[in-house]
C-alpha positions in Angstrom: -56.6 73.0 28.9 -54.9 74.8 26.3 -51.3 73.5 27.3 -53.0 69.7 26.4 -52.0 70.4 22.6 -48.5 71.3 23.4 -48.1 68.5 25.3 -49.5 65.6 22.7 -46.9 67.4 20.6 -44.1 67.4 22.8 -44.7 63.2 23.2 -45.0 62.8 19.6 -41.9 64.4 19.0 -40.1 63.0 21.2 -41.5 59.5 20.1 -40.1 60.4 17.0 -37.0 61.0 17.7 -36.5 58.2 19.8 -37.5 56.0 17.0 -34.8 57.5 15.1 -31.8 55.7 17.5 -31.5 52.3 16.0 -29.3 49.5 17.9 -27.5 47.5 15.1 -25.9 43.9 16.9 -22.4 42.7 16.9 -21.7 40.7 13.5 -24.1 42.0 11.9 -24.6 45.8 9.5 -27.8 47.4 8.7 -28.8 48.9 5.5 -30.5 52.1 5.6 -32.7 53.6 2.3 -34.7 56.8 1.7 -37.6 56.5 0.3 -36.5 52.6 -1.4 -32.8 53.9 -2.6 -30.3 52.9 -0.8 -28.1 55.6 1.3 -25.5 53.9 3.4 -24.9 51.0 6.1 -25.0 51.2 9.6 -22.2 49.6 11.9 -22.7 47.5 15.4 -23.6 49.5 18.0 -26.1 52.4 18.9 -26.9 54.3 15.4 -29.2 57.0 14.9 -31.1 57.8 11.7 -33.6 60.3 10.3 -37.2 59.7 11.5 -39.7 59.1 8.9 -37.1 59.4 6.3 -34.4 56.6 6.6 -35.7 53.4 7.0 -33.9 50.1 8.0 -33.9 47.9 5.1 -32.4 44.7 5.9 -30.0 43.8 8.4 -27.7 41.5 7.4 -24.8 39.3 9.1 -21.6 39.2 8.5 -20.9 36.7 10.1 -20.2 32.8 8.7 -22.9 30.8 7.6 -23.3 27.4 6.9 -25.6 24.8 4.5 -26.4 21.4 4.6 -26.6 20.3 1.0 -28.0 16.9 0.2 -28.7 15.8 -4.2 -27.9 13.0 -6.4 -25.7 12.7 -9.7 -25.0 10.1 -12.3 -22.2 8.6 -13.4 -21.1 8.2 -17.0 -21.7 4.5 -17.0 -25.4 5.4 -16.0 -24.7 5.1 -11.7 -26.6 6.8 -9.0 -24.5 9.0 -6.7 -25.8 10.4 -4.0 -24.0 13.1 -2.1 -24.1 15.1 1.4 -21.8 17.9 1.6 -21.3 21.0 4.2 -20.8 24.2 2.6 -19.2 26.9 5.0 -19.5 30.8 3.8 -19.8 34.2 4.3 -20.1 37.6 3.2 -17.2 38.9 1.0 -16.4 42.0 2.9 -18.0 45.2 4.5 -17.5 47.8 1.6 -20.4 49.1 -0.1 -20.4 47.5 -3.0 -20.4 44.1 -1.2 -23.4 45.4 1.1 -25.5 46.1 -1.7 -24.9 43.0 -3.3 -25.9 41.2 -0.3 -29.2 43.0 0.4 -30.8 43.6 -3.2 -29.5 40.8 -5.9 -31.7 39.0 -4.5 -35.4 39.0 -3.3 -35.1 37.2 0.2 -32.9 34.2 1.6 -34.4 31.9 0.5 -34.2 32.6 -3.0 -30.4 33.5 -2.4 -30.0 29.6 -0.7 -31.4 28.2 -3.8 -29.6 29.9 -6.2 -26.4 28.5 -4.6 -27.5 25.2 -3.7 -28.5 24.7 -7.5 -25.3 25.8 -8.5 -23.3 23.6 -6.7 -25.4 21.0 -7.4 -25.3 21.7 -11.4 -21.3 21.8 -11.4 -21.0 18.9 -9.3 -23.4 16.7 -11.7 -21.1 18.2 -14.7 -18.0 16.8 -13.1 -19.9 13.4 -12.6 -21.0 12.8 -15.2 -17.8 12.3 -16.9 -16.3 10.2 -14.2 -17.5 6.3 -13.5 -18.6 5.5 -10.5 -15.6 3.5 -9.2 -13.5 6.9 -9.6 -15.7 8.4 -8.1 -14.8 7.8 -4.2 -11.4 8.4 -5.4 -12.2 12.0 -6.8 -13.5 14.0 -3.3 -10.3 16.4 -3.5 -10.7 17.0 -7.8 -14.7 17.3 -7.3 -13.8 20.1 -4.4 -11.6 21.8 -6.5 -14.1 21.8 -9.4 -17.0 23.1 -7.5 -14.4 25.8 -5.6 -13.2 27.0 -9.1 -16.7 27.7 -10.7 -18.5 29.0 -7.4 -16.0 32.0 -6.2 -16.5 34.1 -9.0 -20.1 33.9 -9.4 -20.3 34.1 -5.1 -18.4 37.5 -5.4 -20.7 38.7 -7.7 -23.2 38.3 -4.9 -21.0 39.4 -2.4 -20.1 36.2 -0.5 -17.2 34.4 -0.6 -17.0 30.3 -0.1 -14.9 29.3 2.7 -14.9 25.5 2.6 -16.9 23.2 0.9 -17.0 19.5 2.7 -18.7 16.2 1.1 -18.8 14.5 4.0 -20.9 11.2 2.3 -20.8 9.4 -1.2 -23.0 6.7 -1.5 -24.6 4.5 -4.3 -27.7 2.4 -5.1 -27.4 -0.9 -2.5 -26.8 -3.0 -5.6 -24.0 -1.2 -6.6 -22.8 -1.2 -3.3 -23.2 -4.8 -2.9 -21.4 -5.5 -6.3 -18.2 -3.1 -5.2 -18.4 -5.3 -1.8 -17.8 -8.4 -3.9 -15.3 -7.4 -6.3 -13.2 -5.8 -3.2 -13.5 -9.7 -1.8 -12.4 -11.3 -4.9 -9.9 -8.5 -5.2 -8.3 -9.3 -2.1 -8.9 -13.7 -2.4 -6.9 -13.2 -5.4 -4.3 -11.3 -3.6 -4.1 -14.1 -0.8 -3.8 -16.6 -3.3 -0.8 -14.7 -5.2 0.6 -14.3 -1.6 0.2 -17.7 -1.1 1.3 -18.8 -4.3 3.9 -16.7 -4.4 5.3 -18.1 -0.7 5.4 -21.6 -1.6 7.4 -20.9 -4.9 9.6 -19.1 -2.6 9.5 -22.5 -0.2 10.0 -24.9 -2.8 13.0 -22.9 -4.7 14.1 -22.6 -1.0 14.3 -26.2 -0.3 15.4 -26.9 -4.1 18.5 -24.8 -3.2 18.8 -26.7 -0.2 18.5 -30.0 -1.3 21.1 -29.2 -4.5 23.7 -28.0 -2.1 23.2 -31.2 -0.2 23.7 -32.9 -3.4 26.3 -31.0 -4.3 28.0 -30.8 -0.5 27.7 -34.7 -0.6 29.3 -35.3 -4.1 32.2 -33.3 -3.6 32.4 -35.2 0.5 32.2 -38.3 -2.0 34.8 -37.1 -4.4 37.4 -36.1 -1.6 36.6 -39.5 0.3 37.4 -41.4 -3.1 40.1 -39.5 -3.5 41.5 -40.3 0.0 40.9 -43.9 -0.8 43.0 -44.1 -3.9 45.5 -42.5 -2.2 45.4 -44.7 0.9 45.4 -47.7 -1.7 48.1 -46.4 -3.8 49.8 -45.8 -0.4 49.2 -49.4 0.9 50.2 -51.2 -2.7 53.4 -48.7 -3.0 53.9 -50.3 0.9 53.4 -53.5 0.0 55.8 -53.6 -3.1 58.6 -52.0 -0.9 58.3 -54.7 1.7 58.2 -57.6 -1.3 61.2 -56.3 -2.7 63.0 -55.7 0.8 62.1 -59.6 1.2 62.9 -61.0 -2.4 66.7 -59.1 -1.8 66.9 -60.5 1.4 65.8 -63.9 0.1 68.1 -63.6 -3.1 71.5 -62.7 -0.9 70.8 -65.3 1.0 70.2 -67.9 -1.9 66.9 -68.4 -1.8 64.1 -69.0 -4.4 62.2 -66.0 -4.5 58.8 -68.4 -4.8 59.4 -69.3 -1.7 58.3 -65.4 0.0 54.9 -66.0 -2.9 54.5 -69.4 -1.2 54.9 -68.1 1.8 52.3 -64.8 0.9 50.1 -67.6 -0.3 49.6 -69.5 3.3 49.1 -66.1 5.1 46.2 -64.8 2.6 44.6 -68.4 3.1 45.6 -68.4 7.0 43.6 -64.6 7.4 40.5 -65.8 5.2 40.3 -68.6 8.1 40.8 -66.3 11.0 38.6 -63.4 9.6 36.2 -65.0 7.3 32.6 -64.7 8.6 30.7 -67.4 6.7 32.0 -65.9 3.0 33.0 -68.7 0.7 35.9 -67.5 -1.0 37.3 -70.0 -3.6 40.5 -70.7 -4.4 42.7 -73.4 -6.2 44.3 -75.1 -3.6 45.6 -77.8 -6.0 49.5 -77.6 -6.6 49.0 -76.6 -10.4 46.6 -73.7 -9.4 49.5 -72.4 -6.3 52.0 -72.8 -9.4 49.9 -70.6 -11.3 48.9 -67.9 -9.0 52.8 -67.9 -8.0 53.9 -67.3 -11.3 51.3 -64.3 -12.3 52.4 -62.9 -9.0 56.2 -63.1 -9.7 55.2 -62.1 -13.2 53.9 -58.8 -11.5 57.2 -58.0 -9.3 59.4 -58.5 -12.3 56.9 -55.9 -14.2 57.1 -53.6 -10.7 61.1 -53.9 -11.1 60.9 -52.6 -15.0 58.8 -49.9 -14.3 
């Protein structure tokens, strides 16, 4: 009976030291105090502390965390904007410092998740709020960089670091979003009908060009064809006069009156019109006055040949 004692005691101590071993999971540190100061961390794995001394304050992860942030801003011309963005984080490092940061600026998580949803929510209204909405979709890299560039510092001071920030969604009021819908359509009518407007200038100068080399092909086909005329007529008359003179030589050396070869001209001209004619009426003076006549002009014009 009296060995009972000793054994209760045994149990309890041993009860107390076993509660001293503490087990501290991978990813994650524990902070140890003594009597509410803090004393130092524990690393993953089997750890073993003083009993009834050291106490586990808070064990905290260091491994990446992630929030789902959801809030609304307003434009400078007075627009709703409503966001959705993925923030992706964790803590800054393992030293000390960092640790303590983590476990006592603030009082629990959830006061820690408001803090820094609030903050990215103020800076990102800021940054709104001098843009208009239709920059705004536009603007996803610059309002990144803007909520990046005030967060770090004021994350390291609580011992966290951002890793990426993500808005995944920027949306506005439905009539807003109906009005952008339109003036994309009549953005994009008005570049059809430039398009179009601007293909049938490029038809019509097209076919302008076209039709003015025609022209122009055609006048110089008529110039060259005129000019091949002349110079078959000028060919034929030059003929012709040769072949008169030839005759009125002839005619002379053998003492003949040259009116006979322009009365002789005369009956072939009227002798073609005869066999050629087609139903033309030609008229001519037949009479002998009017053969007298048409004789002399012509012999007129063989004597003017001969002088020039």
């Amino acid at each position: 009976m009296e060995s009972i004692p000793f054994i209760i005691i045994g149990v309890l101590v041993l009860i107390v030291v076993a509660s001293g071993f503490v087990t501290v999971n991978q990813g994650n540190v524990a902070v140890i105090t003594v009597f509410g100061k803090y004393r130092r961390i524990m690393a993953p794995g089997l750890n073993f502390k003083i009993p009834l001394i050291e106490l586990v304050y808070k064990r905290i992860s260091i491994q990446n965390r992630s929030a789902e942030l959801e809030f609304q801003a307003v434009s400078q011309d007075q627009a709703n904007v409503y966001f959705k963005a993925m923030l992706l984080y964790a803590v800054f490092n393992q030293s000390d410092e960092t640790i303590q940061n983590v476990a006592f600026k603030f009082v629990d998580e959830r006061s820690f998740m408001q803090a820094l949803i609030r903050t990215i929510e103020g800076t990102i209204r800021s940054f709104v709020a001098t843009k208009k909405q239709a920059e705004i979709l536009g603007l996803r890299t610059e309002i990144i960089q803007e909520v990046k560039k005030h967060l770090d510092d004021t994350l390291e001071g609580w011992g966290f670091h951002m890793i990426d920030i993500q808005l995944n969604d920027i949306t506005f009021d439905d009539e807003i979003i109906k009005s952008m819908s339109r003036v994309v359509a009549s953005n994009n009518l008005k570049a059809a009908a430039e398009n179009e407007g601007q293909a049938l200038l490029i038809t019509r100068t097209k076919a302008a060009e076209a039709e003015g080399n025609a022209i122009k092909i055609s006048a110089l086909a008529e110039k060259e064809a005129a000019q091949q005329r002349g110079q078959g007529i000028a060919l034929f008359r030059e003929e012709v006069a040769k072949g008169m003179a030839q005759a009125a030589k002839e005619m002379t050396d053998a003492d003949l009156d040259a009116s006979f070869l322009l009365f002789s001209m005369w009956t072939e001209t009227i002798k073609h019109f005869g066999e050629t004619g087609k139903g033309n009426v030609i008229f001519l003076d037949a009479s002998t006055d009017g053969m007298q006549k048409t004789i002399n002009q012509m012999m007129g014009m063989m004597k003017m040949n001969e002088k020039a």
